[in-house]
C-alpha positions in Angstrom: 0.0 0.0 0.0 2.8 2.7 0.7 4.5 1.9 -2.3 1.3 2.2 -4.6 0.9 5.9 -2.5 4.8 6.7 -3.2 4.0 5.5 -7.3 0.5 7.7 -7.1 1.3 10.5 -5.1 -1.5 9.4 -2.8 -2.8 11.0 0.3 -0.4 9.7 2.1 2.4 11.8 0.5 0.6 14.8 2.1 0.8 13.5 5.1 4.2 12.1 5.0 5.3 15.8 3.7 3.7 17.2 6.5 5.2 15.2 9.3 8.9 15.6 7.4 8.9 19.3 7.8 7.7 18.6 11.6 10.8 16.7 12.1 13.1 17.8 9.8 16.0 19.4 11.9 19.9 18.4 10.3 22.1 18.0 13.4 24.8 16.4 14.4 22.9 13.9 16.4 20.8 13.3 14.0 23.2 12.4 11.7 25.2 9.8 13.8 21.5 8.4 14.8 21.4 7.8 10.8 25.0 6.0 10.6 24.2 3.3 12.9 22.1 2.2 9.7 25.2 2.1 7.6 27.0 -0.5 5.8 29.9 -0.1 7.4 28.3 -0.3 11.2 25.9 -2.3 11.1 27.2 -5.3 8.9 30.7 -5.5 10.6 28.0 -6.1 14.2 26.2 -8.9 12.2 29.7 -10.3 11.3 30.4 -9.8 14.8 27.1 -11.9 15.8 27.2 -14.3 13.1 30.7 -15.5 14.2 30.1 -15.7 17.6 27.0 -17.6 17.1 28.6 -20.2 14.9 31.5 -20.9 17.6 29.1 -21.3 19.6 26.9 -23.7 18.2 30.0 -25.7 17.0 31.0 -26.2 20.6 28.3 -27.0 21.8 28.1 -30.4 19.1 25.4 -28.7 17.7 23.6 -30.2 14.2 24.2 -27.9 11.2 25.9 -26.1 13.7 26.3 -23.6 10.5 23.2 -23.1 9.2 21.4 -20.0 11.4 24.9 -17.8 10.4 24.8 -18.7 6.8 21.0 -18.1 6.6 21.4 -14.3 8.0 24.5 -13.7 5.9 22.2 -14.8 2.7 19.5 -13.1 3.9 21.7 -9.2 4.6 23.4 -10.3 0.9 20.6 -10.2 -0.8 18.9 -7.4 0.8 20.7 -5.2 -2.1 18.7 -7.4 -4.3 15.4 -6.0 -3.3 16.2 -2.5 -2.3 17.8 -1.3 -5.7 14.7 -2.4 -8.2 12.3 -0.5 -5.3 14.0 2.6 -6.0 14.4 2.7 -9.8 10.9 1.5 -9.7 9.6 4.2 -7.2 11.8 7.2 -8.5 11.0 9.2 -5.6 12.8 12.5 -4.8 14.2 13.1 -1.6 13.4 15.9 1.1 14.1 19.1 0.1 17.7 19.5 2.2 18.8 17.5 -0.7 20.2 18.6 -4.3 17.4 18.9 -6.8 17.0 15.8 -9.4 18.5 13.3 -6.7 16.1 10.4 -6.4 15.7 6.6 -5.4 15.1 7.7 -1.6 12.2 5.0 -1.6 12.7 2.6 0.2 15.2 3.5 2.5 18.3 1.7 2.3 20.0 2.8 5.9 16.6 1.5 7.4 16.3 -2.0 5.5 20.1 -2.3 6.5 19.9 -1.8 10.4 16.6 -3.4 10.5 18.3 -7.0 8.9 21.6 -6.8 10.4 20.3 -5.9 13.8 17.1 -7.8 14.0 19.2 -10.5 12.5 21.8 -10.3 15.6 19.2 -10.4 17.9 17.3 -13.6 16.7 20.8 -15.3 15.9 21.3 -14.2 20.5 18.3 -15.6 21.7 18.5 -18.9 22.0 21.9 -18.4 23.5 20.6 -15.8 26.1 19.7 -17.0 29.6 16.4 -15.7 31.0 13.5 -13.9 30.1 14.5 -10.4 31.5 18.0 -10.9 29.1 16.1 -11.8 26.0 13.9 -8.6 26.4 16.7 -6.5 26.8 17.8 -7.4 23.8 15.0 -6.9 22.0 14.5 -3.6 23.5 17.7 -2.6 22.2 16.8 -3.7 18.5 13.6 -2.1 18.5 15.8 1.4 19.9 18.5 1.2 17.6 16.4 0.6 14.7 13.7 3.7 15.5 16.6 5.7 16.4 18.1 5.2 13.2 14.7 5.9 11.3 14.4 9.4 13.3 17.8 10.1 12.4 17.0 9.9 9.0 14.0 11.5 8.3 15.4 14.0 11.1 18.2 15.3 9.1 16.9 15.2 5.8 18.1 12.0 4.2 14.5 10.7 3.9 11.1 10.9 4.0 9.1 8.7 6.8 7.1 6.7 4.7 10.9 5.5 4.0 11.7 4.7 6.2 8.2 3.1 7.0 8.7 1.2 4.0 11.2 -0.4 4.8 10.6 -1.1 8.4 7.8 -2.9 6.8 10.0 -4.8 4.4 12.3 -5.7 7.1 9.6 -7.2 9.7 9.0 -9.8 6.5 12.3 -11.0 6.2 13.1 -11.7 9.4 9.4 -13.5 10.0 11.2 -15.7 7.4 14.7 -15.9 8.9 12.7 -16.5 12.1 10.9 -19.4 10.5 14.0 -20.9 9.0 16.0 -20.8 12.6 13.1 -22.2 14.0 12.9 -25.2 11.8 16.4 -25.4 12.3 16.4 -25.7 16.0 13.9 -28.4 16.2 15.9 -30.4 13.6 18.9 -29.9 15.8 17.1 -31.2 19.0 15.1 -34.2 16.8 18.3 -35.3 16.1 20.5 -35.0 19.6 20.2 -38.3 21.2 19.0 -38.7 24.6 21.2 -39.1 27.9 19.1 -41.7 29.5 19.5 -44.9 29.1 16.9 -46.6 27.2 14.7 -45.3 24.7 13.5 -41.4 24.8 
């Protein structure tokens, strides 16, 4: 629906105008709230994740002790795949801080990347993560480093919020599916860990 609005200049694009002049304020905050959504930050903390993870799951003897890294590392690879063809499609120009003619601001790249790489880390931690208090910690700190990212970028100009809505929307898909595939995963792993006991299980 927000991409058919972005296409046809919908109502929503009135909206979405309205609220970026409300926010729109280019500061140095805001800028460094928008680089956490970078390439070059939040990938190399995936890497970081991913790693860790896999040791992990190798230690501990751990069937296709491989698979949940290799399935987020495909998943923030192909990411590119989906973003690019969005913004040739969309064509939409970007705030007005920007250099007239400069489009493909829909959907936004910065947002799709931190919410993939990060979301990604987090459901990569949570099976390794003791207690329910821990594991909504970290989820907590997902969600805030992924709105703050999105605020810093429609706060200093670099996109519009239905941008970043966009792809907030785009992201919560792919990690359902990651999600799914780590969960399959898992209970693979533990169909195929034989028991302690003695006896059959």
């Amino acid at each position: 629906m927000i991409t058919w609005q972005v296409v046809a200049d919908g109502a929503l694009i009135r909206a979405d105008k309205r609220l970026s002049r409300a926010l729109l304020h280019p500061d140095h905050a805001s800028e460094l709230l928008a680089d956490l959504g970078s390439v070059h930050v939040a990938v190399p903390v995936l890497a970081v994740v991913l790693v860790y993870v896999a040791w992990r799951a190798r230690r501990a003897g751990r069937d296709r002790w491989w698979l949940p890294a290799v399935a987020a590392a495909v998943l923030m690879a192909l990411l590119p795949a989906l973003i690019v063809p969005l913004k040739e499609l969309t064509d939409r120009p970007g705030p007005p801080v920007n250099p007239p003619g400069n489009t493909g601001f829909y959907p936004s790249g910065h947002t799709a990347t931190a919410a993939v790489a990060y979301g990604s880390a987090a459901l990569l931690l949570l099976p390794w993560l003791g207690g329910a208090y821990t594991r909504l910690v970290l989820l907590a700190a997902c969600v805030t480093v992924n709105t703050a990212v999105g605020f810093g970028l429609v706060r200093r100009g670099y996109h519009w919020p239905l941008d970043v809505l966009a792809s907030w929307c785009l992201g919560a898909v792919l990690l359902t599916g990651l999600a799914m595939v780590l969960s399959r995963s898992s209970r693979r792993t533990s169909a195929g860990t034989p028991s302690l006991r003695n006896g059959p299980s």
